[in-house]
Each structure stands twice: as C-alpha cells, then as structure tokens.
DOVEXTI-728134 format. One record per residue (C-alpha): x, y, z; residue in three letters. Coordinates in pm, 1 decimal. Example, Ala and Ser with C-alpha at 12.3 -4.5 7.8 and 13.67 -1.06 7.14 Angstrom:
REM residues 2
<drentor><x>1230.0</x><y>-450.0</y><z>780.0</z><aa>Ala</aa></drentor>
<drentor><x>1367.0</x><y>-106.0</y><z>714.0</z><aa>Ser</aa></drentor>
***
This chain:
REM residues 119
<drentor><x>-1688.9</x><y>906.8</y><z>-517.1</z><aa>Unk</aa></drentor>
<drentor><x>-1555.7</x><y>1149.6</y><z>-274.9</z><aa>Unk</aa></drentor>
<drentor><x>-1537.3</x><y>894.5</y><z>23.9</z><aa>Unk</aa></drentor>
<drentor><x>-1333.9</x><y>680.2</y><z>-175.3</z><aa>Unk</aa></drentor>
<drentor><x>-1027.4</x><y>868.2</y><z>-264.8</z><aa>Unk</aa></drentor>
<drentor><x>-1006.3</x><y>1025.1</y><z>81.3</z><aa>Unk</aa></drentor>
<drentor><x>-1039.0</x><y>629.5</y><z>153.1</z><aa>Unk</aa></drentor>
<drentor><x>-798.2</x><y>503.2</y><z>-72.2</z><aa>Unk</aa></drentor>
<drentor><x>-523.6</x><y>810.2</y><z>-6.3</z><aa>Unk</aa></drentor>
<drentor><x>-581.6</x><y>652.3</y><z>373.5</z><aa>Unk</aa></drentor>
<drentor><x>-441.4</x><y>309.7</y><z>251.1</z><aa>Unk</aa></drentor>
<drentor><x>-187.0</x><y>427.5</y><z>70.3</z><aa>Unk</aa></drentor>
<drentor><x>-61.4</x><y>676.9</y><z>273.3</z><aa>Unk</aa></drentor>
<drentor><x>-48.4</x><y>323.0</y><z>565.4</z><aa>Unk</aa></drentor>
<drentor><x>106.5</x><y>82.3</y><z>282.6</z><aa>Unk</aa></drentor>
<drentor><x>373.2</x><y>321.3</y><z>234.8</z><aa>Unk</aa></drentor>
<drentor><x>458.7</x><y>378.0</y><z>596.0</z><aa>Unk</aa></drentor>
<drentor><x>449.9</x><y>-10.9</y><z>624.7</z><aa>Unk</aa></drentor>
<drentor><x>687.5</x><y>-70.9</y><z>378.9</z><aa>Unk</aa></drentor>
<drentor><x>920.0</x><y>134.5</y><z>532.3</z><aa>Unk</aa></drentor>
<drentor><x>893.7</x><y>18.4</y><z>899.3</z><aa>Unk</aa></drentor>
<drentor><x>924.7</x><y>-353.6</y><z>807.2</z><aa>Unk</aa></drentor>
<drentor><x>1242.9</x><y>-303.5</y><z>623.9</z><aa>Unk</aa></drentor>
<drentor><x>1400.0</x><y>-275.1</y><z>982.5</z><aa>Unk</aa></drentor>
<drentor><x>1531.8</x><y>-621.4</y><z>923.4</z><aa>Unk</aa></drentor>
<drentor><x>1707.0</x><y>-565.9</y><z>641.4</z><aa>Unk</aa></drentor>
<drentor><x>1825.4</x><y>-261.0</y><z>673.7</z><aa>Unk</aa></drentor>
<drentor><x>1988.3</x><y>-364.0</y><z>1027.1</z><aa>Unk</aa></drentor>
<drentor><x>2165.9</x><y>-637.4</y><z>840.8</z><aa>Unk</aa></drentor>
<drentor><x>2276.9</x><y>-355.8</y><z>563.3</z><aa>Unk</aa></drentor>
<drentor><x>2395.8</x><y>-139.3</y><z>821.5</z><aa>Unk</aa></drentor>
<drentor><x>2597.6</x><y>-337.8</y><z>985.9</z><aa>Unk</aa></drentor>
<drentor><x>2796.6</x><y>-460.1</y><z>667.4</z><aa>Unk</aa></drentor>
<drentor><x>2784.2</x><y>-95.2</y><z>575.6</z><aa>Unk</aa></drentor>
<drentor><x>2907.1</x><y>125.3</y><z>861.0</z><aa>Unk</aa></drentor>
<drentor><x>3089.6</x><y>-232.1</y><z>1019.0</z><aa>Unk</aa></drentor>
<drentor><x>2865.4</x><y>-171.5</y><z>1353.0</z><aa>Unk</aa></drentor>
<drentor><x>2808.6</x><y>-431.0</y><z>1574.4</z><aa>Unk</aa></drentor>
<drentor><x>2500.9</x><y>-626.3</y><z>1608.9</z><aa>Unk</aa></drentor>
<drentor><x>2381.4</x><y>-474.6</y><z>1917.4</z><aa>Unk</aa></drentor>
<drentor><x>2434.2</x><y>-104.5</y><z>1790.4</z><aa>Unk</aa></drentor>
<drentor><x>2237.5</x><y>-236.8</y><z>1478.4</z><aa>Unk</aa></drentor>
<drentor><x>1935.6</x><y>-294.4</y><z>1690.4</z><aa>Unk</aa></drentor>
<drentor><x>1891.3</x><y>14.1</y><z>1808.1</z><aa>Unk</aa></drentor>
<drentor><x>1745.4</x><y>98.1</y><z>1523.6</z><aa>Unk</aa></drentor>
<drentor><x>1430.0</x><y>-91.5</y><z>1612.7</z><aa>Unk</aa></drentor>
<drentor><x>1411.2</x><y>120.1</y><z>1941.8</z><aa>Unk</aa></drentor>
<drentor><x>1395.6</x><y>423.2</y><z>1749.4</z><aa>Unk</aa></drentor>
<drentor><x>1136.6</x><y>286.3</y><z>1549.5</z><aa>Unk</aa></drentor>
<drentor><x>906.2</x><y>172.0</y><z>1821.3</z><aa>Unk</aa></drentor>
<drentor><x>977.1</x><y>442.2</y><z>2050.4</z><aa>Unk</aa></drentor>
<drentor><x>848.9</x><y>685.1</y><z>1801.3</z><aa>Unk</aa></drentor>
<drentor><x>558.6</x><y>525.6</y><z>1747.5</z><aa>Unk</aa></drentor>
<drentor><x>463.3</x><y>533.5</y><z>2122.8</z><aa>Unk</aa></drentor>
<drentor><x>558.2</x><y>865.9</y><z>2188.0</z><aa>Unk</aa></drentor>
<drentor><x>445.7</x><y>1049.8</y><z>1956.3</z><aa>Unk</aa></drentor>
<drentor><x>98.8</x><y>878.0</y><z>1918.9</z><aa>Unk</aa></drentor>
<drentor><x>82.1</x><y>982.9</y><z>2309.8</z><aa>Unk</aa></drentor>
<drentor><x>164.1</x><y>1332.4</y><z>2252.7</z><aa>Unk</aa></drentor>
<drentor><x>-35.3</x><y>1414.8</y><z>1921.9</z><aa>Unk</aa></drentor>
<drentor><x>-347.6</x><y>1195.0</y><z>2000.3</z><aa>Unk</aa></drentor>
<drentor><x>-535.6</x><y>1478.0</y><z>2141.5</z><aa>Unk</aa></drentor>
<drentor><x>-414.6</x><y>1757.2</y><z>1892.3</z><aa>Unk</aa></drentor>
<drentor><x>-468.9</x><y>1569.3</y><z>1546.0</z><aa>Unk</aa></drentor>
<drentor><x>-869.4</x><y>1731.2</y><z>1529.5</z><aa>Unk</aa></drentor>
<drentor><x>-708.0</x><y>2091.7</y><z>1572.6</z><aa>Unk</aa></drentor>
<drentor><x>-412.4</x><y>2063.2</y><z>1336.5</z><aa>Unk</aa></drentor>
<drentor><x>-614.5</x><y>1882.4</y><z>1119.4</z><aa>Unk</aa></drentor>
<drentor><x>-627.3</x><y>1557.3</y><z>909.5</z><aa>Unk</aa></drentor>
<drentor><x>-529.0</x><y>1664.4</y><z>565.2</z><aa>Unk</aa></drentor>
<drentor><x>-244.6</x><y>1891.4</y><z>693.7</z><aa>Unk</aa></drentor>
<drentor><x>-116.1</x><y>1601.7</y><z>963.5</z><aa>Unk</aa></drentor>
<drentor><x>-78.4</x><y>1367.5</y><z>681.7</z><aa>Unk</aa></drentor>
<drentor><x>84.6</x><y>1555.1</y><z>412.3</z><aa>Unk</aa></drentor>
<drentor><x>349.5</x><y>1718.3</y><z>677.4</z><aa>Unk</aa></drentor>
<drentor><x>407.9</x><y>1330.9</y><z>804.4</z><aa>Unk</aa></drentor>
<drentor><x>505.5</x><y>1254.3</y><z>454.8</z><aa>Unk</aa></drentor>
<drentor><x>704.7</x><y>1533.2</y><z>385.9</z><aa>Unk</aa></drentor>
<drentor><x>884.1</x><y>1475.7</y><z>646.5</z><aa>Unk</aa></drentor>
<drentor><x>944.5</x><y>1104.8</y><z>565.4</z><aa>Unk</aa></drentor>
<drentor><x>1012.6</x><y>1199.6</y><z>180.4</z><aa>Unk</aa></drentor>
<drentor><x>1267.6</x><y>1462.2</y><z>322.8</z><aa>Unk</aa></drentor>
<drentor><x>1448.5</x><y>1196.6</y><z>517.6</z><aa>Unk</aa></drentor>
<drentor><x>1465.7</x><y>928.8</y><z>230.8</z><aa>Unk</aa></drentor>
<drentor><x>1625.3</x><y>1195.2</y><z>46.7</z><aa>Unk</aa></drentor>
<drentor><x>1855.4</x><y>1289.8</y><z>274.1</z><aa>Unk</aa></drentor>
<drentor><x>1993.2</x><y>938.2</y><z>374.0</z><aa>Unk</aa></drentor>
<drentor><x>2209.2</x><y>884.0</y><z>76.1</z><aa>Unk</aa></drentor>
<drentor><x>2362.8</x><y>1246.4</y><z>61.9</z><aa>Unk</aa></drentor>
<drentor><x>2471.3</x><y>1180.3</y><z>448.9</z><aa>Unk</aa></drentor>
<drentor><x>2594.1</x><y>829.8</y><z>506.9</z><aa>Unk</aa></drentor>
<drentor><x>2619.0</x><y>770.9</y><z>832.5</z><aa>Unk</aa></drentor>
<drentor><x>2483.2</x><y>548.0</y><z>1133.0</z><aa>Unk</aa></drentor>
<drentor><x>2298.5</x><y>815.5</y><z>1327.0</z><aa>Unk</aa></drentor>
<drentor><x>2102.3</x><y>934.9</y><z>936.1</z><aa>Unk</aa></drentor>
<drentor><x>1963.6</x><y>620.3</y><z>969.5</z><aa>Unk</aa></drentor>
<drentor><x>1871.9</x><y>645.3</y><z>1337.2</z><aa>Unk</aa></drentor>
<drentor><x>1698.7</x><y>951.5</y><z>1197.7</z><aa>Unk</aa></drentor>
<drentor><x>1511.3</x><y>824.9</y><z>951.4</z><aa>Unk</aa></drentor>
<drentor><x>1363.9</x><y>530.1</y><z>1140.5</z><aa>Unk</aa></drentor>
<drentor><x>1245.2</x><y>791.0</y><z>1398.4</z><aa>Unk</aa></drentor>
<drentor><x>1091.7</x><y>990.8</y><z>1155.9</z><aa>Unk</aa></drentor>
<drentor><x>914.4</x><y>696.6</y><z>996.1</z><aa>Unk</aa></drentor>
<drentor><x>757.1</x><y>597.0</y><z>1316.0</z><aa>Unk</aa></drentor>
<drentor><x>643.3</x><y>944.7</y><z>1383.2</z><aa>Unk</aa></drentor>
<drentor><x>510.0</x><y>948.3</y><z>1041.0</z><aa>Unk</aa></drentor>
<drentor><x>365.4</x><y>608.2</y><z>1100.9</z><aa>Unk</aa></drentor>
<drentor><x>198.8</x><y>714.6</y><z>1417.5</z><aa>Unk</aa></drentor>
<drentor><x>-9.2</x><y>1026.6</y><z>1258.8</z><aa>Unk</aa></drentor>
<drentor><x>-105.9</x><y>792.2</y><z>965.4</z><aa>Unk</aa></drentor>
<drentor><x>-268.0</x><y>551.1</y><z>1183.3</z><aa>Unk</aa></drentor>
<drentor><x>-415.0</x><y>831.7</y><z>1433.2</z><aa>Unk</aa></drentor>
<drentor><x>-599.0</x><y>935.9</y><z>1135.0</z><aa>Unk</aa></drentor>
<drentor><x>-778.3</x><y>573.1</y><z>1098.8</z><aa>Unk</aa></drentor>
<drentor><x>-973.9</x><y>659.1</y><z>1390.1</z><aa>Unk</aa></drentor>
<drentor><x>-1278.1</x><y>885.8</y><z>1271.0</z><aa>Unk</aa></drentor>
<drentor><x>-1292.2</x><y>728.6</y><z>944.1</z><aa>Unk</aa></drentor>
<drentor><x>-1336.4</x><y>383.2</y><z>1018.0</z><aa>Unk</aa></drentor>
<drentor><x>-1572.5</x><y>449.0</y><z>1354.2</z><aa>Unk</aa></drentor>
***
C-alpha cells in the first residue's frame, strides 16, 4: 500500500508542475494585455521557463540522493506555492519572470525524482 502513495504523491506532485508550465501560452497573452508589453518581451517568459529546467536539472542531478527525495520535493513545492502567492500581492512583469523560473526549477527536481522509482 506503501508503494502506492509514494507513487501516486509522484504523479501528482508532476500533474501539478504541468499545469503550471503549459499555461505559458496563456499567461504570455495575459501579460501582455496586462502590463501592455510587447510581444517579444512576452516571450521571454518561455526562456525562463526552459532555461530553468536545463540548468538546474544539470546542477542538482548529482546531489538529489544526498539532499534527499522527500525533502527535494516538498522544498520544490514550497517554493512554487510561495511564488503563486506572491504574484498577485506584487504585480509586475519581472514577478512573473520569477515565477516561471521557479516553476521550472520546481519542475526539474520533480522529474529528477522519476528516476529511481520507475528504473
């Protein structure tokens, strides 16, 4: 019984950091009518995203087994819970550059994690 809620806390923990990162589009499209930013400023936001994701799954790939799993993914979402709450109480362009990082950094410990459990 164990094995599946460690399993199904896995899943979630993805779905939820899926959600977020493929609301790029429309949150690019909100930003722009929001903060009246041009299209190509908009877009950045989907460098910070990605760029995130490859960095920081470069830098932590090694160093997930010593900080461990559990800890790793409840500091990822904290992190990414902190954000979301923070984005409305500071509305500007550079909170949501912010967030989108943090997302992908989030993102890339969730999916480091998928490693030793589905091997």
């Amino acid at each position: 019984m164990k094995f599946w809620a460690i399993k199904s806390s896995l899943f979630i923990n993805y779905f939820v950091f899926a959600i977020l990162l493929n609301s790029v589009g429309t949150v690019i499209f909100q930003v722009q009518n929001s903060y009246g930013i041009s299209e190509s400023s908009a877009s950045t936001l989907e460098a910070f995203k990605d760029l995130s994701i490859a960095i920081t799954s470069f830098l932590i790939a090694s160093f997930i087994t010593q900080f461990g799993f559990k800890r790793a993914m409840m500091v990822a979402l904290g992190a990414v819970s902190l954000m979301c709450l923070a984005m409305p109480q500071v509305p500007q362009f550079w909170m949501t550059k912010l967030l989108f990082a943090t997302v992908g950094m989030g993102f890339a410990v969730s999916r480091s994690l998928y490693l030793p459990v589905l091997v």
